[in-house]
C-alpha positions in Angstrom: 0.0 0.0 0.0 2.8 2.4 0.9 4.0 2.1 -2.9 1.1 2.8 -4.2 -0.1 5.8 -2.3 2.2 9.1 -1.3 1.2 8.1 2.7 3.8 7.5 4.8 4.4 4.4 7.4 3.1 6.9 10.3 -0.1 7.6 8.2 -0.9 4.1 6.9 -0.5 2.9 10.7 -2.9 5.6 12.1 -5.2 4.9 9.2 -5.5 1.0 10.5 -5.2 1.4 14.4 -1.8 0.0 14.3 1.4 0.6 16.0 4.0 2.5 13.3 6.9 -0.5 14.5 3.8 -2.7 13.3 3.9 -1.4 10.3 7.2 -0.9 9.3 7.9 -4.5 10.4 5.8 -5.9 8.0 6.6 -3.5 5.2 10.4 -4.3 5.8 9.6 -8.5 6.1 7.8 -7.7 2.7 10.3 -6.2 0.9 13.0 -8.6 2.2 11.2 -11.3 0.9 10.9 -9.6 -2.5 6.9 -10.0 -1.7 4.7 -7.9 -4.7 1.4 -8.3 -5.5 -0.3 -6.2 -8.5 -3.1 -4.3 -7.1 -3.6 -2.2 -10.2 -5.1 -4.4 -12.5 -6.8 -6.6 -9.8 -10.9 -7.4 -9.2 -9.9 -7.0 -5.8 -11.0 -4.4 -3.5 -9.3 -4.2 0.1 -10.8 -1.5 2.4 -8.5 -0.4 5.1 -11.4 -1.1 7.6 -10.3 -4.6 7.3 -7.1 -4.1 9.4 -8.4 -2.2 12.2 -9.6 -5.2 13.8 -6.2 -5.9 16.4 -7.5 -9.1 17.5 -5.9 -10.5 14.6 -2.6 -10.2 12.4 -2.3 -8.0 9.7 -2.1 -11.2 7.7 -5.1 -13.2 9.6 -7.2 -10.1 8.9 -6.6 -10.1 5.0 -6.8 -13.8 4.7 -9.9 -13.9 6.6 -11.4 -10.9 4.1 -10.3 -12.8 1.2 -11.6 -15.8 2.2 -14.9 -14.6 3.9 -16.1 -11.4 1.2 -14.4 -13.2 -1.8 -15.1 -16.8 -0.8 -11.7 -18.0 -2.5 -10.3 -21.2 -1.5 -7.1 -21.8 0.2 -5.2 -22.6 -3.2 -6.1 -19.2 -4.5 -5.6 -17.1 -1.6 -1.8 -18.7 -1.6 -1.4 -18.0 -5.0 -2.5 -14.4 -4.7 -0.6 -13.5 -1.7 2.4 -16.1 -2.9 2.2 -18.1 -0.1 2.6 -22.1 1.1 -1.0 -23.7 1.0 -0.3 -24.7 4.1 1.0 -21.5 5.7 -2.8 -20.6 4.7 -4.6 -23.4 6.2 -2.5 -23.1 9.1 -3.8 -19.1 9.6 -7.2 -20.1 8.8 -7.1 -22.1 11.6 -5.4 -19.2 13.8 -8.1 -17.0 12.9 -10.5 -19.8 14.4 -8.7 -20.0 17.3 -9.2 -16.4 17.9 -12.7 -16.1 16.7 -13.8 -18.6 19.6 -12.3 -16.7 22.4 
């Protein structure tokens, strides 16, 4: 989101109720791992309400959108967010977890 926009790390994490080192953590592990996904041309429509939740991850919070508004299946989430099938499946049942608390 940060490339995509002119806000900066301190805007993005007052935008989503999250602490700034929250942010920058995970914009830094993204860019390490070379991590890009094409929002540009994409069906796709994440609202920024979707993060404010802080019971979950940043990551639990997307995967639960895209799973719950877009009804994809675990295979496609990990394709679009280049991720282990499993790595999903495993957060799916995080997000459970959490839900039943």
């Amino acid at each position: 989101m940060k490339e995509n926009t002119s806000l900066t790390t301190k805007n993005v994490a007052s935008l989503i109720n999250r602490n700034i080192k929250t942010i920058y953590g995970a914009h830094y592990r993204s860019f390490k791992k070379n991590v890009e996904i094409n929002v540009k041309n994409s069906i796709i429509r994440i609202p920024l309400s979707i993060f404010k939740n802080r019971k979950l991850s940043l990551l639990e919070n997307l995967i639960h959108f895209l799973k719950e508004d877009y009804n994809l299946k675990n295979n496609q989430i990990a394709l679009l967010l280049n991720l282990n099938q499993s790595t999903i499946s495993c957060i799916k049942y995080n997000i459970k977890k959490k839900n039943e608390i």
